[in-house]
C-alpha positions, -999 to +999 in steps of 0.1 A: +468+013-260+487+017-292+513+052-295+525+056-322+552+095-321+565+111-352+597+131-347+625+146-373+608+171-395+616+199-408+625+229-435+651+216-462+661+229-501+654+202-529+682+177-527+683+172-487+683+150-464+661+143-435+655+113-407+617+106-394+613+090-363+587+069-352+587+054-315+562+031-312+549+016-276+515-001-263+517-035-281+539-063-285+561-052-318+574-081-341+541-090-357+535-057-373+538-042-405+545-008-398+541+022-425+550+056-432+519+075-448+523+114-462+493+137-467+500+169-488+476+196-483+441+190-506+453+161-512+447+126-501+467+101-473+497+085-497+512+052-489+553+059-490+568+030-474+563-003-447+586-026-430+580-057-417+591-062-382+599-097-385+621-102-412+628-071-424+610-068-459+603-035-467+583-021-497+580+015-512+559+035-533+571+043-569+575+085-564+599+074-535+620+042-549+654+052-548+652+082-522+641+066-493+647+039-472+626+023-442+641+004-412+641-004-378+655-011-346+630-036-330+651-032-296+642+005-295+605+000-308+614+028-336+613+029-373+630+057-391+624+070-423+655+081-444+650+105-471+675+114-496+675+137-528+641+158-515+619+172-543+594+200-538+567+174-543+576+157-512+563+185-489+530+170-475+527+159-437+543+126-427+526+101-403+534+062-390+507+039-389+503+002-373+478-023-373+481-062-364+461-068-393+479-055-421+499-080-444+520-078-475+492-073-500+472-045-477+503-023-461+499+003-487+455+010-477+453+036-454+419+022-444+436-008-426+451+008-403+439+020-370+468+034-354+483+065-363+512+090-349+500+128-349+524+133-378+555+157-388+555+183-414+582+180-442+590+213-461+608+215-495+613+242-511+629+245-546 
């Protein structure tokens, strides 16, 4: 059984910094794509970033190019989710997602995936 746990929200003013954590454990990890997803309340589930476990490749949504940055530490079965220069418009819940399926072309559908952390909140005020 896939887990997937979020950790490293929190409360910050426009312009700082905050870490997301997401230890993964169930599966066997260097396949994967894995992706951070943000949901802001009414709205809908909002691709912001994926690595690829193997080699590294990591891709980013537009509103986020710049800010954020994706990695991982394959020997701790953890991505992290570095964000930098936080805007209002970043508040929304924040939530890793897995699935053996994805690939390059699909890591930004939220549909694809079947494995999902319970998420953190992120909170930005102006």
């Amino acid at each position: 059984q896939v887990q997937l746990v979020e950790s490293g929200g929190g409360s910050v003013q426009a312009g700082g910094s905050l870490r997301l954590s997401c230890a993964a454990s169930g599966y066997t990890y260097s396949s994967n794509y894995m992706a951070w997803f943000r949901q802001a309340p009414g709205k809908g589930r909002e691709a912001v970033a994926s690595i690829a476990n193997g080699d590294g490749r990591t891709y980013y949504a537009d509103s986020v190019k710049g800010r954020f940055t994706i990695s991982h530490d394959n020997a701790k079965n953890t991505v992290y989710l570095q964000m930098n220069g936080l805007k209002p418009e970043d508040t929304a819940m924040y939530y890793c997602a897995e699935d053996p399926k994805i690939n390059e072309g699909s890591w930004s559908q939220s549909n694809e995936y079947n494995y999902w952390g319970q998420g953190t909140q992120v909170t930005v005020s102006s």
